[in-house]
C-alpha positions as CSV (number, residue, x, y, z in Angstrom):
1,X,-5.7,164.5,122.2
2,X,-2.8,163.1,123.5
3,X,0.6,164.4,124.6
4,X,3.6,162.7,122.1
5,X,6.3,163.8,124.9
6,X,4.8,162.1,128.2
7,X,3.8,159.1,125.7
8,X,5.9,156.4,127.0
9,X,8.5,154.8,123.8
10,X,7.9,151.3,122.6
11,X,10.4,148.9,122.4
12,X,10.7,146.7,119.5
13,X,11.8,143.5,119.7
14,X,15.1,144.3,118.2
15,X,15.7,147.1,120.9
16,X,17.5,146.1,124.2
17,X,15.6,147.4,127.0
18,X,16.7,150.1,128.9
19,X,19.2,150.1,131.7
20,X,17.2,151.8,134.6
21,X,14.3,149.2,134.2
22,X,16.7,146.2,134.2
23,X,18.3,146.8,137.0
24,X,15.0,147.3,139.3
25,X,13.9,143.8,138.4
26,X,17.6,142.1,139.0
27,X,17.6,143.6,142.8
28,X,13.7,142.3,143.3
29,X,14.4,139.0,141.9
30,X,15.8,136.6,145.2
31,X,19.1,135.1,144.5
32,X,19.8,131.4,143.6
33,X,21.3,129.1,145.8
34,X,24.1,127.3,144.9
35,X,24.3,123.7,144.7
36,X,26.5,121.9,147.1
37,X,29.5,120.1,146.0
38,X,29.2,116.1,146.9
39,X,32.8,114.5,147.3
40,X,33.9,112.1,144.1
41,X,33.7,108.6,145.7
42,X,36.2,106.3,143.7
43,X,35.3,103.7,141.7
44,X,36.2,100.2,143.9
45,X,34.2,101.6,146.7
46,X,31.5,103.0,145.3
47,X,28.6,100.1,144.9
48,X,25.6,100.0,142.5
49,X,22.3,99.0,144.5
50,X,19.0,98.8,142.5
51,X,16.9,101.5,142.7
52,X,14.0,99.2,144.3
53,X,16.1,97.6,146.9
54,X,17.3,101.8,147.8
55,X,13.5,102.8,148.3
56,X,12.3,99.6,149.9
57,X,14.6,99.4,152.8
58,X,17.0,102.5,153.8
59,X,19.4,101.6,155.6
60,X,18.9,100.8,159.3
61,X,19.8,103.4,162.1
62,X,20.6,102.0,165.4
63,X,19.1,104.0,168.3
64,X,20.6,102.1,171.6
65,X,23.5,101.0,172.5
66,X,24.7,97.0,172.3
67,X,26.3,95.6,175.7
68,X,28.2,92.5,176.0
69,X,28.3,90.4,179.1
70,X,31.7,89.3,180.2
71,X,31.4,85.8,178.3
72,X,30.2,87.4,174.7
73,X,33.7,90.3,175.0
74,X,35.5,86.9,175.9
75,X,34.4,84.8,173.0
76,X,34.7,88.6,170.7
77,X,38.3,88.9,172.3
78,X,39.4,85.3,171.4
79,X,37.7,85.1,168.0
80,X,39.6,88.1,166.9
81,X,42.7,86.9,168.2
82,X,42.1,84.4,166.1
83,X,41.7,86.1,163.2
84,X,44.9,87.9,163.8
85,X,46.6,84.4,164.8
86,X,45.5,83.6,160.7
87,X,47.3,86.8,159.4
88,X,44.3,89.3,159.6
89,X,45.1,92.9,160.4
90,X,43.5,94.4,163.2
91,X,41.0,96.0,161.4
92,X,39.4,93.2,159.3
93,X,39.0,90.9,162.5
94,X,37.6,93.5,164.6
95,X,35.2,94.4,161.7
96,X,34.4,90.5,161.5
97,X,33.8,90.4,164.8
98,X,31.0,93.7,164.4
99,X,32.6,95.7,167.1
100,X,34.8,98.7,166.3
101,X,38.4,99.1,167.3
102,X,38.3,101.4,169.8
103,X,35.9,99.0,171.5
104,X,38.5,96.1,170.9
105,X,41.2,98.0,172.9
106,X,38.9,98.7,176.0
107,X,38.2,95.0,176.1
108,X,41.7,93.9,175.7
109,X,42.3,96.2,178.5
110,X,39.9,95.2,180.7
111,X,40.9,91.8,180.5
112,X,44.4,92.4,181.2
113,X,43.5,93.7,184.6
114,X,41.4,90.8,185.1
115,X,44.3,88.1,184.1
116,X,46.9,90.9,186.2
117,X,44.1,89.0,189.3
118,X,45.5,85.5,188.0
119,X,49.1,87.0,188.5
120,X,48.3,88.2,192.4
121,X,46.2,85.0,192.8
122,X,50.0,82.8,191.7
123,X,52.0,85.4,193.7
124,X,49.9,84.1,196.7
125,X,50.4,80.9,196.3
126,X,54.3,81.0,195.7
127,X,54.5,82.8,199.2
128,X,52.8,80.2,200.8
129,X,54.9,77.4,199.2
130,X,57.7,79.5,200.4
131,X,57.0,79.6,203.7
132,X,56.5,76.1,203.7
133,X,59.7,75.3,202.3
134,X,61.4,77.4,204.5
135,X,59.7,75.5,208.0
136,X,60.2,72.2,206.2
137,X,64.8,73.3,206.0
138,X,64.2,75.2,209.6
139,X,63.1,71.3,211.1
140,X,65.6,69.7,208.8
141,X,68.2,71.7,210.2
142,X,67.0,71.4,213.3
143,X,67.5,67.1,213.6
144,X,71.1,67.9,212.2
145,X,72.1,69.7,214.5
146,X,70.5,67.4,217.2
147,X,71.8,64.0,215.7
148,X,75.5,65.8,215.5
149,X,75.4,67.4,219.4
150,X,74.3,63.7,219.9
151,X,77.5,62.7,218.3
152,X,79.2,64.9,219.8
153,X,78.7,64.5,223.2
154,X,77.8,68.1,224.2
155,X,74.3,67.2,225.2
């Protein structure tokens, strides 16, 4: 027959189970992970997309770099200072133009050394004028002061 002491209880349904037992089966069971937290995007900038056009074509990922040659950053560099001729702000015209800001001022700088060449380039050429100038006095000067000896008499 058998033992009523070593018989294990039985819980009823009413009957909360015991603590010992509870306990073993919280510390084998693996924790949850929590969600992450996405940031709110507001309401003007956020843009509804079908659901068709999002699983049909993600959105393209560019994997090399673009260079310009000098005559495309020349025709960027004028077209946005255009833009900002019009009243743009920086931003808008370099964004119409589909390079980014930073990109804008490394141009801009560029071609300011390049145009600093077009200073040199007239610095030259005054200097030479100059010393044209100067010879063209120096024989002027010189037929003066010949015609009044001449005059003179000391010759």
């Amino acid at each position: 027959m058998a033992d009523f002491k070593e018989a294990e209880p039985l819980q009823s349904p009413d009957e909360a189970p015991v603590k010992g037992e509870a306990t073993e089966a919280k510390k084998k069971a693996p924790r949850p992970k929590a969600a992450k937290v996405q940031p709110k995007r507001s309401a003007r900038k956020a843009v509804v997309q079908p659901a068709s056009s999002l699983a049909q074509s993600p959105s393209p990922a560019r994997t090399t770099r673009r260079t310009y040659s000098e005559k495309e950053r020349a025709h960027k560099l004028d077209q946005i200072g255009k833009s900002i001729g019009r009243g743009e702000t920086i931003r808008n015209a370099v964004k119409q133009a589909g390079v980014s800001e930073q990109t804008y001022y490394h141009w801009k700088k560029a071609a300011a050394t390049i145009s600093d060449g077009g200073d040199l380039k007239d610095l030259i050429a005054l200097e030479e004028e100059n010393k044209r100038l100067k010879a063209l006095l120096a024989e002027r000067l010189r037929k003066e002061n010949a015609e009044l000896k001449r005059k003179l008499g000391l010759d």
